[in-house]
FIGU-302479 format. One record per atom (N, C-alpha, C, O): residue in one letter; atom name; x, y, z. Coordinates in Angstrom, 2 decimals, padded with zeros to 5 digits. Atoms other than C-alpha are relative to their C-alpha. Layout:
BEGIN
+------+------+---------+---------+---------+
| volo | dolo |       X |       Y |       Z |
+------+------+---------+---------+---------+
|    a |   CA |       X |       Y |       Z |
...
+------+------+---------+---------+---------+
REM end
This chain:
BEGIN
+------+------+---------+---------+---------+
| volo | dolo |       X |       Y |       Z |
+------+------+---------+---------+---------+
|    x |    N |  000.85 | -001.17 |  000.00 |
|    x |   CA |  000.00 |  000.00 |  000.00 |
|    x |    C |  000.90 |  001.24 |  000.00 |
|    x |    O |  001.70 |  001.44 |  000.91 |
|    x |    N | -000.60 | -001.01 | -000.20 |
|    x |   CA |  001.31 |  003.20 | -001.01 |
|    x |    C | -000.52 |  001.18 |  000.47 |
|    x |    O | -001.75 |  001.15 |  000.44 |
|    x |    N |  000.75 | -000.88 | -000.47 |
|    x |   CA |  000.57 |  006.47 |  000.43 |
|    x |    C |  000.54 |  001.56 | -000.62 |
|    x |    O |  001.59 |  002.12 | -000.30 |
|    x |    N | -000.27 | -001.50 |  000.83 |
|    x |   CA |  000.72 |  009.87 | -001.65 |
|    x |    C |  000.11 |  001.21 |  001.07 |
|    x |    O | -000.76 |  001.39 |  001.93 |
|    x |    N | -000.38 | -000.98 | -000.92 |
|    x |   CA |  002.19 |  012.77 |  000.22 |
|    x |    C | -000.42 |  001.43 | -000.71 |
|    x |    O | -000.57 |  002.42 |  000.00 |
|    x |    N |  000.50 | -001.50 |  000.61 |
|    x |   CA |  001.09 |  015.77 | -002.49 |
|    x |    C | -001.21 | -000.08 |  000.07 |
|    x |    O | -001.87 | -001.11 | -000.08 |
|    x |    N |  001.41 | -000.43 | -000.10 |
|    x |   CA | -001.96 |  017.33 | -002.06 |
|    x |    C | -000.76 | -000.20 | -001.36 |
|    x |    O | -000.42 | -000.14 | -002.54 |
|    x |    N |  001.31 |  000.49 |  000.65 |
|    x |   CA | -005.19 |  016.38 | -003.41 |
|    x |    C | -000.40 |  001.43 | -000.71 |
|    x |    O | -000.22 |  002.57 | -000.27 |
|    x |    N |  000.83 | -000.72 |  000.48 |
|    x |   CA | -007.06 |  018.08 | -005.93 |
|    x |    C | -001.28 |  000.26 |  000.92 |
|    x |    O | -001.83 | -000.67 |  001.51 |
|    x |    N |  001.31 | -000.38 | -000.32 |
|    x |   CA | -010.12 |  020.10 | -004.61 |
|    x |    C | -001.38 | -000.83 | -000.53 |
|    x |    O | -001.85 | -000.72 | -001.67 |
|    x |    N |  001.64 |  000.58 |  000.70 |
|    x |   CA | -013.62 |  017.94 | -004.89 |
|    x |    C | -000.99 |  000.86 |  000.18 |
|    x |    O | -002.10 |  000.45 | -000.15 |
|    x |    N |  000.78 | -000.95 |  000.27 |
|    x |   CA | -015.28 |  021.13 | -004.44 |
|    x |    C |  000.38 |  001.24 | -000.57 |
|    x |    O |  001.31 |  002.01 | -000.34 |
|    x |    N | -000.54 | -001.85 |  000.20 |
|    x |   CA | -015.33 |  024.25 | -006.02 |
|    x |    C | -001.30 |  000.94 |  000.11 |
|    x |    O | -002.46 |  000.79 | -000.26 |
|    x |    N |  000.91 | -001.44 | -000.65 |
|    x |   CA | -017.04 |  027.41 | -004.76 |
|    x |    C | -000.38 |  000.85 | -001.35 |
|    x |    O | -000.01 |  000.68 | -002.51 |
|    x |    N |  000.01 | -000.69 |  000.87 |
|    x |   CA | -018.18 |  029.81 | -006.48 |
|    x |    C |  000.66 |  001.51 |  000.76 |
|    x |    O |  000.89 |  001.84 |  001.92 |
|    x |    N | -001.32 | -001.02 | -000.89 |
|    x |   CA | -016.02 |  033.13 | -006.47 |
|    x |    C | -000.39 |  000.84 |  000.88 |
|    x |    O |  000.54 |  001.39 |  001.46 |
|    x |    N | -000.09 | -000.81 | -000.73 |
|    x |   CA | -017.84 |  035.24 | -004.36 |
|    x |    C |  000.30 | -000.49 |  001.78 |
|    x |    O |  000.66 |  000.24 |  002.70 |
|    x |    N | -000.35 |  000.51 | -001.28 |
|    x |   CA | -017.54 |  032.43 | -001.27 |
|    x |    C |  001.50 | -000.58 | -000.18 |
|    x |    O |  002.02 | -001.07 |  000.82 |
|    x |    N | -001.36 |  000.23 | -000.22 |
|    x |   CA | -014.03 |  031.64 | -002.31 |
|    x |    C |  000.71 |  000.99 |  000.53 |
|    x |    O |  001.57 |  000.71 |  001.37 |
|    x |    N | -000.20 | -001.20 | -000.23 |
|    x |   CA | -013.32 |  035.00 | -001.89 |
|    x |    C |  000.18 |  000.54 |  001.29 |
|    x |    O |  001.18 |  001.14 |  001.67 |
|    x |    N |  000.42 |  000.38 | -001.32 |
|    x |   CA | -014.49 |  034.93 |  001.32 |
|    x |    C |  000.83 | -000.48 |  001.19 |
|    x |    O |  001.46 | -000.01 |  002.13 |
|    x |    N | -001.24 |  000.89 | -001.03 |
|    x |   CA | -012.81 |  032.17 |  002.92 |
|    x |    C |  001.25 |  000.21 | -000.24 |
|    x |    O |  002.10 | -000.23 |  000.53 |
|    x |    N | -001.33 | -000.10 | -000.09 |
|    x |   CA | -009.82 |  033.34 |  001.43 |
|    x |    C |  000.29 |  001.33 |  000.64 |
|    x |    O |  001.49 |  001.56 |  000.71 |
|    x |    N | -000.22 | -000.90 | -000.52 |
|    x |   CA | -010.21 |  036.64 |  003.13 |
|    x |    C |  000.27 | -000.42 |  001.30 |
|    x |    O |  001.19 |  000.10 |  001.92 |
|    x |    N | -000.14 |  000.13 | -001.20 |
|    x |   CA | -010.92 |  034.67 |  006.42 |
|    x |    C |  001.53 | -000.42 |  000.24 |
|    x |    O |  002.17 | -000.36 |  001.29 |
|    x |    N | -001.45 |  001.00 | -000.46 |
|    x |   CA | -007.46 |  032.72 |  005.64 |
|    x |    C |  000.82 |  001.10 | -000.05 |
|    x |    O |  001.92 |  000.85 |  000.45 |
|    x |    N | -001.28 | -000.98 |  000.31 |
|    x |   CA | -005.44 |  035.69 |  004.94 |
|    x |    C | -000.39 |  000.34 |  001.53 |
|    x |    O |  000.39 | -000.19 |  002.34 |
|    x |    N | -000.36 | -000.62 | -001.72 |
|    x |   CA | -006.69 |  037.56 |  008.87 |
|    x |    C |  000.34 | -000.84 |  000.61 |
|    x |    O |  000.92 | -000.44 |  001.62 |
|    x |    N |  000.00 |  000.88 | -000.82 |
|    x |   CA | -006.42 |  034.36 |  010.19 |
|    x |    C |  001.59 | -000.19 | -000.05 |
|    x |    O |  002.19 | -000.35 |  001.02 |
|    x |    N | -001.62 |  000.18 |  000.09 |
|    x |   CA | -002.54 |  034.02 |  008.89 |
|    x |    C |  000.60 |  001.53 |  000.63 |
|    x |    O |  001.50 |  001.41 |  001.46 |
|    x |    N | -000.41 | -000.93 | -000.80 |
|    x |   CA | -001.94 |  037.79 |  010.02 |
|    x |    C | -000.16 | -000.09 |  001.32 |
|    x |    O |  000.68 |  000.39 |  002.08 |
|    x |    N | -000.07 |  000.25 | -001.78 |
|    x |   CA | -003.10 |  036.84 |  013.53 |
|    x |    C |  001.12 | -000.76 |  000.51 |
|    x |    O |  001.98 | -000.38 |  001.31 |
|    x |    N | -001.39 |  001.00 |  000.27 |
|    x |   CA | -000.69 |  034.05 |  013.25 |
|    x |    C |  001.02 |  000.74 |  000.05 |
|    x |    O |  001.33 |  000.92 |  001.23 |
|    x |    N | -001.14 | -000.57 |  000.77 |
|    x |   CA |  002.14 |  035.87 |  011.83 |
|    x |    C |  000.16 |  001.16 |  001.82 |
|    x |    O |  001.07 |  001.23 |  002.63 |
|    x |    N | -000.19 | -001.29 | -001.21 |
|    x |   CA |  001.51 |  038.80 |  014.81 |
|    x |    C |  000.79 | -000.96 |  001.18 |
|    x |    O |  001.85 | -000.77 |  001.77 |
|    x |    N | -000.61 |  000.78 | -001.35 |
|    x |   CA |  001.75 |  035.74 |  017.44 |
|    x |    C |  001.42 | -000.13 | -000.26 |
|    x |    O |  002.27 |  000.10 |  000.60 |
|    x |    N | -001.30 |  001.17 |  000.30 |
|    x |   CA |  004.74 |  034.05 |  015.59 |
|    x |    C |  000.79 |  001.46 |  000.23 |
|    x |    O |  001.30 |  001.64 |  001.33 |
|    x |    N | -001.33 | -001.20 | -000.51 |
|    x |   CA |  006.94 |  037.53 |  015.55 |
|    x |    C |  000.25 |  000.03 |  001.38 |
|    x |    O |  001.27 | -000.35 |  001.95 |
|    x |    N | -000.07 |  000.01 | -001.38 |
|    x |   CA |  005.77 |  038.25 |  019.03 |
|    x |    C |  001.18 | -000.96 |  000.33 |
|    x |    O |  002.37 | -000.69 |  000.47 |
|    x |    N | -000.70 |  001.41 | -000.38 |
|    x |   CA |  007.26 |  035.14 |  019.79 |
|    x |    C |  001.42 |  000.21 | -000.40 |
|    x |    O |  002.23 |  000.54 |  000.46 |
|    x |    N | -001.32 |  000.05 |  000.88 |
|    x |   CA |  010.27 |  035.18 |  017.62 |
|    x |    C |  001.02 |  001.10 |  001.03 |
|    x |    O |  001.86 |  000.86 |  001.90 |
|    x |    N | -000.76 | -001.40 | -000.95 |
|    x |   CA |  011.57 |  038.83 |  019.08 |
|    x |    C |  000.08 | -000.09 |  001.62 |
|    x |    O | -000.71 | -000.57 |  002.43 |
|    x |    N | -000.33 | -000.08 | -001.36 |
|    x |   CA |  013.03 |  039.36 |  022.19 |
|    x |    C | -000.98 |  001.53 |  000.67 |
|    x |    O | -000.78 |  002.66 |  000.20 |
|    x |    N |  000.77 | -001.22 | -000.81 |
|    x |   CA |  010.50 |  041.92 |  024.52 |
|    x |    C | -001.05 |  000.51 | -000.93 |
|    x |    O | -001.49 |  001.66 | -000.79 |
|    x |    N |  000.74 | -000.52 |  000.45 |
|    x |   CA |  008.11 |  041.86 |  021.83 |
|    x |    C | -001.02 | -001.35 |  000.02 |
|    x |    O | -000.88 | -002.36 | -000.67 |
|    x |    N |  000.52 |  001.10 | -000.18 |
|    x |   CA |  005.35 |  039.71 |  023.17 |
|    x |    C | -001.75 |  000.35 | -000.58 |
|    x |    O | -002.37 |  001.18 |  000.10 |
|    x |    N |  000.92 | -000.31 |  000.20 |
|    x |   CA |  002.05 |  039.84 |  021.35 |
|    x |    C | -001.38 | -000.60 |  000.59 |
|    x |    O | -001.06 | -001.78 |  000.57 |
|    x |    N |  000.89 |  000.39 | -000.47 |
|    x |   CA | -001.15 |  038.85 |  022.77 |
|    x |    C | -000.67 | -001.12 | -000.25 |
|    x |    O | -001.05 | -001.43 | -001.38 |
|    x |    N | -000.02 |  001.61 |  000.33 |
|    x |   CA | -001.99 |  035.42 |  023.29 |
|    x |    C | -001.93 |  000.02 | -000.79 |
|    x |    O | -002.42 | -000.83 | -001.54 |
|    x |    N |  001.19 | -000.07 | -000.04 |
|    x |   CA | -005.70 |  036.68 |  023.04 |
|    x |    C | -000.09 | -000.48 | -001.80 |
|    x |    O | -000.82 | -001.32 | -002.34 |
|    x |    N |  000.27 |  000.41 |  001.41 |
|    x |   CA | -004.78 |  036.92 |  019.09 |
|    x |    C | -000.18 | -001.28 | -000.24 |
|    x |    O | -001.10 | -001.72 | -000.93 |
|    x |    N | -000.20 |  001.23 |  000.51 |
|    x |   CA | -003.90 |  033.74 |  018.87 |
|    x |    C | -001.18 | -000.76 |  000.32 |
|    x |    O | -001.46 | -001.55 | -000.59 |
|    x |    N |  001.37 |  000.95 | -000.13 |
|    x |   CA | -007.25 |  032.01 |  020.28 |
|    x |    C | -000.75 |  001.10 | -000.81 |
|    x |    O | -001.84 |  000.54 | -000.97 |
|    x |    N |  001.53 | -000.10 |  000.49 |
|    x |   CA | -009.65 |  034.58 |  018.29 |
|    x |    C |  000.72 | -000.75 | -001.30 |
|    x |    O | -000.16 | -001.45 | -001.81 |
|    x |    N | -000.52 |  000.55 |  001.17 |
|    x |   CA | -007.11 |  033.12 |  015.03 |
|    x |    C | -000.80 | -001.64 |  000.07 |
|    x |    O | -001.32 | -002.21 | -000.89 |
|    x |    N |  000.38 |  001.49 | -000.27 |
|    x |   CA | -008.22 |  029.58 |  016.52 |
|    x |    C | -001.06 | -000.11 |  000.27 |
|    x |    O | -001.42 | -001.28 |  000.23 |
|    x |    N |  001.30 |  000.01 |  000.14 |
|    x |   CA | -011.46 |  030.26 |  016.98 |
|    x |    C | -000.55 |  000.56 | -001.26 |
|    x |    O | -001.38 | -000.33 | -001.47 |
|    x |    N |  000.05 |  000.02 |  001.14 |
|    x |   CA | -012.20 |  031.57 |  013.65 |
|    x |    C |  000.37 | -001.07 | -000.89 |
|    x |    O | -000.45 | -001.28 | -001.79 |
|    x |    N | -000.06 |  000.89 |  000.75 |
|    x |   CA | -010.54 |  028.74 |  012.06 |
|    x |    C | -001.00 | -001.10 |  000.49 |
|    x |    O | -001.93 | -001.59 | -000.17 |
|    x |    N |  001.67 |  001.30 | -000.25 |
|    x |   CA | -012.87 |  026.05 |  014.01 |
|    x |    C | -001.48 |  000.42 | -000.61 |
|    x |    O | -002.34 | -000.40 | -000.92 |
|    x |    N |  001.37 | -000.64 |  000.13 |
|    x |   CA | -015.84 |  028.42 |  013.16 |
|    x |    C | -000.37 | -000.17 | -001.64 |
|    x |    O | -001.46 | -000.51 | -002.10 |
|    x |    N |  000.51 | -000.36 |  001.22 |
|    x |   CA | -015.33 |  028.98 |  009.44 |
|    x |    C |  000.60 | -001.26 | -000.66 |
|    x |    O |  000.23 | -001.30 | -001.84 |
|    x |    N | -000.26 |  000.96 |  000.71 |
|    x |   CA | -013.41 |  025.37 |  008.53 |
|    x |    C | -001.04 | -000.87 | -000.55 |
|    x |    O | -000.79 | -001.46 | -001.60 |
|    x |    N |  001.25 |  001.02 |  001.06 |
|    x |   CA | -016.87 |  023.33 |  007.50 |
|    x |    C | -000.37 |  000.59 | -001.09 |
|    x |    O | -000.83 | -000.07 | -002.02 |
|    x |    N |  000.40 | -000.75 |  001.24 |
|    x |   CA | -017.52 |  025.91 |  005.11 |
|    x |    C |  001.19 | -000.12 | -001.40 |
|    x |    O |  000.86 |  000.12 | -002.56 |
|    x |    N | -001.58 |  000.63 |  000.89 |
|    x |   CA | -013.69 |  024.84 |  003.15 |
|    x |    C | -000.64 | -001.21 | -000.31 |
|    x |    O | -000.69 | -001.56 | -001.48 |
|    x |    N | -000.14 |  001.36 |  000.37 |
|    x |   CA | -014.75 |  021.51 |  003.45 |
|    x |    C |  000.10 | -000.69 | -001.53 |
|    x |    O | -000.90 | -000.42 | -002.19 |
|    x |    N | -000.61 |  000.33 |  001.09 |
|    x |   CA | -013.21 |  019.78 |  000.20 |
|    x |    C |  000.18 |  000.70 | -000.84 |
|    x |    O | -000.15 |  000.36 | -001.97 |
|    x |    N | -000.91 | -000.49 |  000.64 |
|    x |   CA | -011.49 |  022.24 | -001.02 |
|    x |    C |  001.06 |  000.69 |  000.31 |
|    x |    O |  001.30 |  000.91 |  001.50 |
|    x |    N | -001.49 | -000.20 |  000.34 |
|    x |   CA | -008.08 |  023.60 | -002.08 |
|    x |    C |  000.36 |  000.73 |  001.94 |
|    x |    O |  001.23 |  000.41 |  002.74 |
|    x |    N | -000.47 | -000.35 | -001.62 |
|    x |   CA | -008.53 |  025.86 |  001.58 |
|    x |    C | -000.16 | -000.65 |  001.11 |
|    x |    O |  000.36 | -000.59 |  002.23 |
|    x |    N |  000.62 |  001.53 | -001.30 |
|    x |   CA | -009.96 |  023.16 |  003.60 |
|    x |    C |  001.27 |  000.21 |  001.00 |
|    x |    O |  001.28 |  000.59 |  002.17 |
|    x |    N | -001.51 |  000.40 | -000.44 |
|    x |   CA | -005.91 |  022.53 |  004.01 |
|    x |    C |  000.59 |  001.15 |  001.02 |
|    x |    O |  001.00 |  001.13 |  002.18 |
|    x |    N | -000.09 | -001.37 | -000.84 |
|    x |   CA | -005.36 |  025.85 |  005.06 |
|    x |    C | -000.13 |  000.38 |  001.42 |
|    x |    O |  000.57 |  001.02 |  002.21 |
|    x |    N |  000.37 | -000.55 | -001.05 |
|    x |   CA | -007.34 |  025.98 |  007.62 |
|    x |    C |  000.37 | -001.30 |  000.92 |
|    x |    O |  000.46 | -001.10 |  002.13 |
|    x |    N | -000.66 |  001.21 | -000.78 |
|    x |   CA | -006.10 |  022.22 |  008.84 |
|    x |    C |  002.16 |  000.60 |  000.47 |
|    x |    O |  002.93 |  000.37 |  001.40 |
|    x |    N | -001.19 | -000.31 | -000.62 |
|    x |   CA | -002.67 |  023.79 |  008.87 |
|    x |    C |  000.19 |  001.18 |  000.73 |
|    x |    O |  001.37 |  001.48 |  000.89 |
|    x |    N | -000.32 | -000.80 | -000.82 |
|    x |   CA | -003.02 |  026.53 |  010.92 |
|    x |    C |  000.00 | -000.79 |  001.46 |
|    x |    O |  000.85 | -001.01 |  002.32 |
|    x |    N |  000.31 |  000.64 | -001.10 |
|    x |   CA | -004.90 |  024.76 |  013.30 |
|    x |    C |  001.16 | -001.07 |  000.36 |
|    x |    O |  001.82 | -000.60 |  001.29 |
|    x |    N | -000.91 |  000.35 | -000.29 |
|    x |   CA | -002.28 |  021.93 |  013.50 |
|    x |    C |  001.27 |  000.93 |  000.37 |
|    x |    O |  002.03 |  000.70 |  001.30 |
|    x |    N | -001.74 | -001.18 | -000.09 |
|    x |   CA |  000.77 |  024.55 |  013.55 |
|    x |    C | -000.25 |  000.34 |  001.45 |
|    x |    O |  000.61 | -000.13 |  002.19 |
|    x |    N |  000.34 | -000.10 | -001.27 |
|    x |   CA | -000.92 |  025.82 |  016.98 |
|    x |    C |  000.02 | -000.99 |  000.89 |
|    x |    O |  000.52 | -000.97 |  002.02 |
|    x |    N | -000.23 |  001.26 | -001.15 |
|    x |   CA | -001.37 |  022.48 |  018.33 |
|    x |    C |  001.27 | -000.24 |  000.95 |
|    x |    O |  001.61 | -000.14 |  002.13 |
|    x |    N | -001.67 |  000.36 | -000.26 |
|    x |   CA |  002.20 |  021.40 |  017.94 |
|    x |    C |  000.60 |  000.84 |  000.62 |
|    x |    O |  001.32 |  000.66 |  001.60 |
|    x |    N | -000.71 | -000.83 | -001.13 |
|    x |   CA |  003.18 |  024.37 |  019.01 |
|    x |    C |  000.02 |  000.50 |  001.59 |
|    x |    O |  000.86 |  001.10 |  002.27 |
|    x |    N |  000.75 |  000.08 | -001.47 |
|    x |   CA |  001.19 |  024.27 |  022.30 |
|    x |    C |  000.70 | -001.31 |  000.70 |
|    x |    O |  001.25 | -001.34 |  001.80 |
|    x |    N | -000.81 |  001.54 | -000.77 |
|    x |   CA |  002.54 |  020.47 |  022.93 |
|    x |    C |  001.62 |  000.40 |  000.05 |
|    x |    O |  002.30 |  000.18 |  001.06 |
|    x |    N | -001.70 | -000.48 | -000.25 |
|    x |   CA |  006.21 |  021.75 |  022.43 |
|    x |    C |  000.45 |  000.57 |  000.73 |
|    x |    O |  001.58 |  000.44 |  001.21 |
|    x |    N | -000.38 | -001.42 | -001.45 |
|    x |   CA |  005.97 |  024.74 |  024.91 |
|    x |    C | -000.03 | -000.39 |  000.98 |
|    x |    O |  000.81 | -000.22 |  001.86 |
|    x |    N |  000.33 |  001.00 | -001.27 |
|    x |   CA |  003.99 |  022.36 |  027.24 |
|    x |    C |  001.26 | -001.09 |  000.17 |
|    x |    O |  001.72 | -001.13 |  001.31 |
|    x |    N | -000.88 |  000.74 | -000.47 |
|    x |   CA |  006.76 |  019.62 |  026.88 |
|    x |    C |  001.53 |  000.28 |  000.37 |
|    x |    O |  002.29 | -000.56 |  000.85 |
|    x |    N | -001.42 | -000.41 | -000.23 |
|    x |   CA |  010.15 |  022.08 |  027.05 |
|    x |    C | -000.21 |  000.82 |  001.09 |
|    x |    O |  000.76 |  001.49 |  001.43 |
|    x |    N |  000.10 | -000.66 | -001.00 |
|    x |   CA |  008.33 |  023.73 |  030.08 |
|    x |    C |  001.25 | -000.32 |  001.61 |
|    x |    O |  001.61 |  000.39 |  002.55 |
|    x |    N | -000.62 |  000.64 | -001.15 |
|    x |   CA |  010.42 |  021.57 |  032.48 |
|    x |    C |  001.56 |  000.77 | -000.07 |
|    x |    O |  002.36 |  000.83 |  000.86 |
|    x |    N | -001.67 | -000.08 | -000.07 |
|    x |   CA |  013.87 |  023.12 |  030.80 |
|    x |    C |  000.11 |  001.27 |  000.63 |
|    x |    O |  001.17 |  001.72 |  001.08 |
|    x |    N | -000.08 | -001.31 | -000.41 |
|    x |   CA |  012.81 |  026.36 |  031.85 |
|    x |    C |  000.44 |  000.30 |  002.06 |
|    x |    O |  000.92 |  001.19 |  002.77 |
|    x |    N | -000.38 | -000.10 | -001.66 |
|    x |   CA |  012.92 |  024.95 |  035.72 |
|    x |    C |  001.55 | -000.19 |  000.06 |
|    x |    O |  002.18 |  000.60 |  000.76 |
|    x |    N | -001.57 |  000.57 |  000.27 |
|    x |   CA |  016.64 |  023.32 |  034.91 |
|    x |    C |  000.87 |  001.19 | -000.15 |
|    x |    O |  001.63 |  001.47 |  000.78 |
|    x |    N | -000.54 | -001.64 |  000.41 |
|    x |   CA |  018.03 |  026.69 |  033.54 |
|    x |    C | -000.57 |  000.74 | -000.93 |
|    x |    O | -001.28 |  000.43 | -001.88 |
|    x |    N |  000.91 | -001.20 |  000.80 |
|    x |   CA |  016.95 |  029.65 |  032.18 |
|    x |    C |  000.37 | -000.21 | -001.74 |
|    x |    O | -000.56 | -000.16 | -002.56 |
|    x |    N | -000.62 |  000.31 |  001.06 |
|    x |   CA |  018.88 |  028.97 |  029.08 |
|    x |    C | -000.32 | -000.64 | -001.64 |
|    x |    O | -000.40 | -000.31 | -002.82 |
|    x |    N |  000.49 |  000.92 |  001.06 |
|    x |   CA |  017.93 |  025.84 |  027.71 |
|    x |    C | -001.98 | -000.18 | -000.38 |
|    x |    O | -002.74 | -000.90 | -001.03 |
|    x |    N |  001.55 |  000.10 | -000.11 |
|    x |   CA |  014.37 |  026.80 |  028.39 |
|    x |    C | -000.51 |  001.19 | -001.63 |
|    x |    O | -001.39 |  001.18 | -002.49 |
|    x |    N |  000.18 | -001.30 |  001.09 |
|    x |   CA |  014.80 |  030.11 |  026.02 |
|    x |    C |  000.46 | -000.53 | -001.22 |
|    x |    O |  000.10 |  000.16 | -002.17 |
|    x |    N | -000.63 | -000.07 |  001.02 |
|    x |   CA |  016.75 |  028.38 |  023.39 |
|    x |    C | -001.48 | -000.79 | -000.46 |
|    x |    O | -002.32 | -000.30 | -001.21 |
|    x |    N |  001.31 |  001.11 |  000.20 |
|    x |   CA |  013.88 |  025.40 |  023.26 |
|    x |    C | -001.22 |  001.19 | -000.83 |
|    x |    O | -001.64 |  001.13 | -001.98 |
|    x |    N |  001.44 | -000.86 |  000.25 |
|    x |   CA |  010.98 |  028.20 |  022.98 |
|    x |    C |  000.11 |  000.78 | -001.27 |
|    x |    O | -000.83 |  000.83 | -002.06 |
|    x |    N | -000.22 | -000.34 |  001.26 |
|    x |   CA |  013.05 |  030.25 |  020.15 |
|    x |    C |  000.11 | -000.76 | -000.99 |
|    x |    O |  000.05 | -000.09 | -002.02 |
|    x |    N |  000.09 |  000.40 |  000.72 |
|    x |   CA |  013.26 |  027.65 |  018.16 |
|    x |    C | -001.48 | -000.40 | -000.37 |
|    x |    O | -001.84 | -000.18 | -001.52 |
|    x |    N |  001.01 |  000.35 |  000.09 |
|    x |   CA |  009.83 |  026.28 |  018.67 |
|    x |    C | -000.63 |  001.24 | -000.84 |
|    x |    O | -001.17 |  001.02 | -001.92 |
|    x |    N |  000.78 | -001.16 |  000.33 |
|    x |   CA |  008.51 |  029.97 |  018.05 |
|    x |    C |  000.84 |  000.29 | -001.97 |
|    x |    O |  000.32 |  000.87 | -002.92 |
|    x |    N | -000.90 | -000.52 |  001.40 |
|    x |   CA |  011.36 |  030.22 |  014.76 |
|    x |    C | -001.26 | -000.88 | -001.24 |
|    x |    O | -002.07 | -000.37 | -002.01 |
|    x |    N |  000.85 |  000.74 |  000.36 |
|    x |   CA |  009.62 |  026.98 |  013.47 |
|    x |    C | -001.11 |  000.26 | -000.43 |
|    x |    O | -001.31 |  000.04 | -001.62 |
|    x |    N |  001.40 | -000.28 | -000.04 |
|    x |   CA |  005.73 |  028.21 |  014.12 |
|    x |    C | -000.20 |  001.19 | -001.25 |
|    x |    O | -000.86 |  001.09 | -002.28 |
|    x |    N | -000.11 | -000.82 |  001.65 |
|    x |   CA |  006.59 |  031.51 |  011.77 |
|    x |    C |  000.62 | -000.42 | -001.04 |
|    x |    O |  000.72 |  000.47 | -001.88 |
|    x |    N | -000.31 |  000.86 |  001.47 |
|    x |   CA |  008.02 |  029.16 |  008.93 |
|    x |    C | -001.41 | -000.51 | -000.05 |
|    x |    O | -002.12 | -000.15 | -000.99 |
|    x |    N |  001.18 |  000.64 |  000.22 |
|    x |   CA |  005.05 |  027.37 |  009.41 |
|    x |    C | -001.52 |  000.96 | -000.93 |
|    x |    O | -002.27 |  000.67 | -001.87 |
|    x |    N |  000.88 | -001.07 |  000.76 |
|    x |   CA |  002.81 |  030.74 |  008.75 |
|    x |    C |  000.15 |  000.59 | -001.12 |
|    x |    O | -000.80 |  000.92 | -001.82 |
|    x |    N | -001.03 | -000.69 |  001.01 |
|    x |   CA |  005.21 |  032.24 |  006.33 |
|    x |    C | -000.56 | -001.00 | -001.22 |
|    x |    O | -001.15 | -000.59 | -002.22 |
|    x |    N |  000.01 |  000.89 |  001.45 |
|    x |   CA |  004.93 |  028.93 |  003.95 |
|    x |    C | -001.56 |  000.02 | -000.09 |
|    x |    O | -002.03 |  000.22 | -001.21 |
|    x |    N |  001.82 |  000.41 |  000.41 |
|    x |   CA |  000.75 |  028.39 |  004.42 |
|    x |    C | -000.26 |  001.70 | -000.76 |
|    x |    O | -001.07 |  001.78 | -001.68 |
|    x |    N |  000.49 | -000.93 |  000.31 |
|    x |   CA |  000.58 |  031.99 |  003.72 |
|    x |    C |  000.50 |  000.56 | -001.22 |
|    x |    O | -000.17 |  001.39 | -001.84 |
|    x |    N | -000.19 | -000.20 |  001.55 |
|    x |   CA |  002.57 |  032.29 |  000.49 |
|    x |    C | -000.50 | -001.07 | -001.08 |
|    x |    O | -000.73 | -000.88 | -002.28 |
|    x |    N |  001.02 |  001.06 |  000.95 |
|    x |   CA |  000.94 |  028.90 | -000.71 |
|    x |    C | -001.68 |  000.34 | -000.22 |
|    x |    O | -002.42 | -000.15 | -001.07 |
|    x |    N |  001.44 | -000.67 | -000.08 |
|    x |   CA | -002.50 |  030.87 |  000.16 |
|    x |    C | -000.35 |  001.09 | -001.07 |
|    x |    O | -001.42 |  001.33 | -001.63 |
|    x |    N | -000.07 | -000.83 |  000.98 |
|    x |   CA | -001.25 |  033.51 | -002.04 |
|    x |    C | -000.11 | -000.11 | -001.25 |
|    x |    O | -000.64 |  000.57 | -002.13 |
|    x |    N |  000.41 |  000.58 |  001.47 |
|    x |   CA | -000.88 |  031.34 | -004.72 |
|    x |    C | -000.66 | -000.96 | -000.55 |
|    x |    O | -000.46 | -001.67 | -001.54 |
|    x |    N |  000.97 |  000.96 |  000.15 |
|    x |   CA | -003.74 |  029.51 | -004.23 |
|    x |    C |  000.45 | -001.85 | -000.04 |
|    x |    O | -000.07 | -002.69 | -000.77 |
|    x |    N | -000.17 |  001.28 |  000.11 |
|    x |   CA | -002.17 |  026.18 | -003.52 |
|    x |    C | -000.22 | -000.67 |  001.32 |
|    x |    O | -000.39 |  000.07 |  002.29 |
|    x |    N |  000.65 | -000.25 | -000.78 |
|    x |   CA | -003.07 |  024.04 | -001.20 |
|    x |    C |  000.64 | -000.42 |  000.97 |
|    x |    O |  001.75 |  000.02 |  000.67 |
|    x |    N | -001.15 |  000.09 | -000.63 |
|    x |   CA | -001.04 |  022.65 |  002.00 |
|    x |    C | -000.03 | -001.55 |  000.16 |
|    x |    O | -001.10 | -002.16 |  000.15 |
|    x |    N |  000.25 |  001.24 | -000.19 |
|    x |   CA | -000.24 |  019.31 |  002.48 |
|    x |    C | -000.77 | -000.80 |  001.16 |
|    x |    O | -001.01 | -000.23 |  002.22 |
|    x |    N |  000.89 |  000.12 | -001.29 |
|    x |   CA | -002.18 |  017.45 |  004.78 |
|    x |    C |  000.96 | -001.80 |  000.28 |
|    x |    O |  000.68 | -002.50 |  001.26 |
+------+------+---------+---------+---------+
REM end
């Protein structure tokens, strides 16, 4: 059994004024993103975590409306990108008791990671492609 790793063609297509749409929701939804992930990234520039749950609540809210198509993915990779990045913070929390150090290096990378993650969904969004799932 083999298993295909490139993304699927869309089995739905919208019509343009609701593509339009959801691709407006995916673009604020990647700037919310993008605000957290800098935050994050920079030293003393911490942005509000608040963004980051209305970003994650918007994507749960408006993902059935993607359903089988090209943004569907979109909105599966934000949401994953947050996850992971929530289980990573939660599991390098312990280095932060050990030393200050290895706790900060852990979190910059995690946070370096999370804005690649936004950076790539959001120039594949640009060019309408879709993300792997």
């Amino acid at each position: 059994m083999t298993q295909s790793f490139e993304p699927q063609s869309p089995t739905v297509v919208l019509d343009p004024e609701r593509e339009a749409s959801l691709r407006t929701v995916g673009i604020v939804s990647y700037v919310l993103h993008a605000i957290v992930a800098i935050g994050a990234v920079l030293p003393g520039v911490q942005a509000s975590v608040l963004l980051l749950v209305i970003a994650v609540i918007v994507d749960l809210v408006k993902r059935d409306e993607a359903a089988g198509t090209w943004q569907a993915t979109h909105f599966s990779w934000r949401l994953r990108s947050v996850l992971w990045c929530g289980i990573l913070y939660a599991i390098t929390i312990p280095l932060w008791f050990l030393f200050v150090l290895p706790g900060w290096i852990a979190w910059i990378a995690i946070s370096i990671w999370f804005l690649y993650r936004i950076v790539r969904g959001w120039l594949a969004m640009n060019d309408r492609r879709p993300m792997p799932m």
